[in-house]
C-alpha positions as CSV (number, residue, x, y, z in Angstrom):
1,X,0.0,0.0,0.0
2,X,1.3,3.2,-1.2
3,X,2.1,6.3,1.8
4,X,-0.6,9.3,0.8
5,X,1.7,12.4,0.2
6,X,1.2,15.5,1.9
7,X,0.5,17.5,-1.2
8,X,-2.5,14.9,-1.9
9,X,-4.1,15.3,1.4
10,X,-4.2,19.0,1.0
11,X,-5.4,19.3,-2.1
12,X,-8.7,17.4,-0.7
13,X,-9.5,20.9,0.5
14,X,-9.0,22.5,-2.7
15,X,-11.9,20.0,-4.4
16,X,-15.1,21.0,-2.5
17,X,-17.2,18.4,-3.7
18,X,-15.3,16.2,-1.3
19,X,-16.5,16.6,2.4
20,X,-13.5,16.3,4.9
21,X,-14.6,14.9,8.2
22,X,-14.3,16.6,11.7
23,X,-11.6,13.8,12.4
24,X,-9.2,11.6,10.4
25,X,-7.1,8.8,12.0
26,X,-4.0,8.3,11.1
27,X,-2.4,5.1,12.0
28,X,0.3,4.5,9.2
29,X,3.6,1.9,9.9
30,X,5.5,3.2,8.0
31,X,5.4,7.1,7.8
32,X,7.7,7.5,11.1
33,X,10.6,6.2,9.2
34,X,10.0,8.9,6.2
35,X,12.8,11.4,6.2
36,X,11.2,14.6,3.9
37,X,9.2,15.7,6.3
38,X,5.8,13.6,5.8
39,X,6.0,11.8,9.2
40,X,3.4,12.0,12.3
41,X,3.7,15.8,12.8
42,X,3.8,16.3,8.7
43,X,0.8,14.0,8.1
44,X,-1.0,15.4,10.9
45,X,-0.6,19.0,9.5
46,X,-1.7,18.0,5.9
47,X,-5.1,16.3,7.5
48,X,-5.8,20.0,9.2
49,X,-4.8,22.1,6.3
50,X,-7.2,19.7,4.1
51,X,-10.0,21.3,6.6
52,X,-10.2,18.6,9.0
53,X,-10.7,19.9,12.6
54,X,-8.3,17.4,14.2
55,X,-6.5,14.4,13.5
56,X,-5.7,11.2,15.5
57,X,-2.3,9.8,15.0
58,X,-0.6,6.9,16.5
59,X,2.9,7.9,17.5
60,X,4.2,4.1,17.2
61,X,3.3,0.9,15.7
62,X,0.5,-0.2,17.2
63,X,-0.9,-3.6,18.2
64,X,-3.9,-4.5,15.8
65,X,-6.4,-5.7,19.3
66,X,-5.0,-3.4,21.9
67,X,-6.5,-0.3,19.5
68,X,-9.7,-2.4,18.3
69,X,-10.4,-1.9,21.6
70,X,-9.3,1.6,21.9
71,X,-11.1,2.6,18.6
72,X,-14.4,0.9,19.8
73,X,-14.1,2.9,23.4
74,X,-13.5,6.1,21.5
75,X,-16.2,6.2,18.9
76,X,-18.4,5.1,21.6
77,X,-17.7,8.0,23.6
78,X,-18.1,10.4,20.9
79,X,-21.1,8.7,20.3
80,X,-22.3,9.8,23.7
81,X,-21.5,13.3,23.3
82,X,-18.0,13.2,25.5
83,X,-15.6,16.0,23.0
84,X,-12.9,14.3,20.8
85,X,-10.0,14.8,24.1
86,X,-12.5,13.6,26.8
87,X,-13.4,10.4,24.6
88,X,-9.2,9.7,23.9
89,X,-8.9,9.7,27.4
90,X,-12.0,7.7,28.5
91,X,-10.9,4.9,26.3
92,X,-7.3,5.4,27.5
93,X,-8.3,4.9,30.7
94,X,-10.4,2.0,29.9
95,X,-7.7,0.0,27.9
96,X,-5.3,0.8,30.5
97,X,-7.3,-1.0,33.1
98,X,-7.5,-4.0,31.8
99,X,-5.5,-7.1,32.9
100,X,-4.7,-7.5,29.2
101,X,-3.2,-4.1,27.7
102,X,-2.2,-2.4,31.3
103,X,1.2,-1.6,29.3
104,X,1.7,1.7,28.1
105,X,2.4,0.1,24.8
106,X,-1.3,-0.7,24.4
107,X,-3.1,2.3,24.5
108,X,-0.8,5.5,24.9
109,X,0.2,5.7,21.2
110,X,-2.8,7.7,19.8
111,X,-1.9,11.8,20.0
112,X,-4.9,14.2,19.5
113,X,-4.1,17.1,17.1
114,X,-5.8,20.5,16.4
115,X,-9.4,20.3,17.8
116,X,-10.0,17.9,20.5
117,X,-13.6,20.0,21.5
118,X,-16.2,19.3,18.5
């Protein structure tokens, strides 16, 4: 699977007939070991200057059951009206309790960017 480019995820917000959503995830392997400036922080930026209001970015490689979890928690959350931060650290919170994914490793990887109100 190819890395999306910056310059590709900006554009989006040059074409209006596509909707950008309030939040993008971004959970990519292999854009940390990119060296032209198109890594968590770059990526990140392109999703906001695309017109996304924030964007959700694992800082590592993450493990694929340990964020199921996480993702689930989150979206729930939202779902129940909690803001994009409060939700993060709800299901932080819930992950981390577990018997199962009590490591750090399992559910402190995802960083909030731009707004974490909406």
């Amino acid at each position: 699977m190819e890395t999306p480019r910056i310059a590709s995820i900006t554009a989006i917000n040059a074409t209006a007939s596509i909707p950008v959503p309030a939040l993008i995830t971004i959970s990519l392997v292999d854009v940390y070991k990119r060296q032209d400036g198109e890594g968590l922080v770059g990526m990140s930026w392109a999703t906001l200057a695309a017109g996304a209001h924030g964007s959700l970015a694992s800082a590592w490689r993450v493990e694929a059951s340990s964020t199921t979890e996480l993702m689930i928690a989150f979206h729930r959350n939202m779902l129940h009206g909690l803001s994009k931060a409060e939700s993060l650290r709800m299901a932080e919170l819930q992950v981390m309790h577990s018997d199962k994914y009590a490591h750090p490793f399992y559910w402190a990887a995802f960083v909030l960017m731009g707004d974490g109100v909406a």
